[in-house]
VEXDRENTOR-294921 format. One record per residue (C-alpha): residue in three letters; x, y, z. Coordinates in steps of 0.25 Angstrom, whole numbers, padded with zeros to 4 digits, always signed. Each point is the difference from the previous one (the first is absolute). Layout:
AlaXYZ
...
This chain:
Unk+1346+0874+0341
Unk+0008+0013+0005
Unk+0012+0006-0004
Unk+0007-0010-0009
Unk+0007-0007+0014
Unk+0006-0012-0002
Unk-0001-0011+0011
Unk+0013-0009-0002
Unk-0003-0013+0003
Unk+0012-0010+0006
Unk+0005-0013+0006
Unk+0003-0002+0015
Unk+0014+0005-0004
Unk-0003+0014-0007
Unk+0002-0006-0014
Unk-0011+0007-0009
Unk-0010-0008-0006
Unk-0010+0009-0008
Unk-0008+0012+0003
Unk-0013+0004+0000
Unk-0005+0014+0001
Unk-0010+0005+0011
Unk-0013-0005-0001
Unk+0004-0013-0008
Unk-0003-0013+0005
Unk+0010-0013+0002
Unk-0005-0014-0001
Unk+0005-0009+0009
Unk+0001-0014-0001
Unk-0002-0012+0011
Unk+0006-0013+0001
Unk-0014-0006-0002
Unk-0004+0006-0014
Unk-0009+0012+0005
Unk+0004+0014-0002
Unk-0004+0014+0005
Unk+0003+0014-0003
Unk+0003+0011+0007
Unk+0001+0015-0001
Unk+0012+0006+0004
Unk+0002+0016+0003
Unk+0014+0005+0000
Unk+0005+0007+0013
Unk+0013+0003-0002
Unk+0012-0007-0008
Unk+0001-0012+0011
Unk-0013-0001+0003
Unk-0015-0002-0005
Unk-0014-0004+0004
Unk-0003-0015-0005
Unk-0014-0002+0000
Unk-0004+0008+0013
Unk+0014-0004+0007
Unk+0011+0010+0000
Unk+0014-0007-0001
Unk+0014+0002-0004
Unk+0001-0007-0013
Unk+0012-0009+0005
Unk-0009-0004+0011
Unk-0011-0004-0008
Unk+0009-0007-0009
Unk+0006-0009+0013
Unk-0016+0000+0003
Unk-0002-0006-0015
Unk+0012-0010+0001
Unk-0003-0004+0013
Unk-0014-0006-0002
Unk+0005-0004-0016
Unk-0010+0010-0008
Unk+0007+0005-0012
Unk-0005+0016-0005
Unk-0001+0006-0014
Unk-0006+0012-0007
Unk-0013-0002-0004
């Protein structure tokens, strides 16, 4: 983890749900039962790397709701 940076985690509107720092790691979780988990990197205050993929966090969240897989700290 580097420098203490917190990536602000939201919904498809902008309403924060939880941060993670750099270097931590969401769990998300599909429709079906299975989960995965995925490293995000922060990039700047709107915008991180989510497993490899660099979004803008409301973008990943439209992403999320779109195909019904909720995400959480883990």
């Amino acid at each position: 983890m580097s420098g203490g940076q917190k990536i602000c985690m939201t919904d498809s509107v902008g309403r924060m749900l939880f941060s993670v720092p750099d270097g931590d790691i969401i769990r998300m979780l599909y429709g079906n039962g299975e989960d995965y988990f995925a490293v995000c990197h922060y990039l700047d205050e709107t915008h991180a790397e989510i497993d490899g993929v660099r979004y803008a966090v409301r973008e990943f969240a439209q992403r999320m709701e779109r195909n019904k897989i909720s995400y959480a700290p883990a």
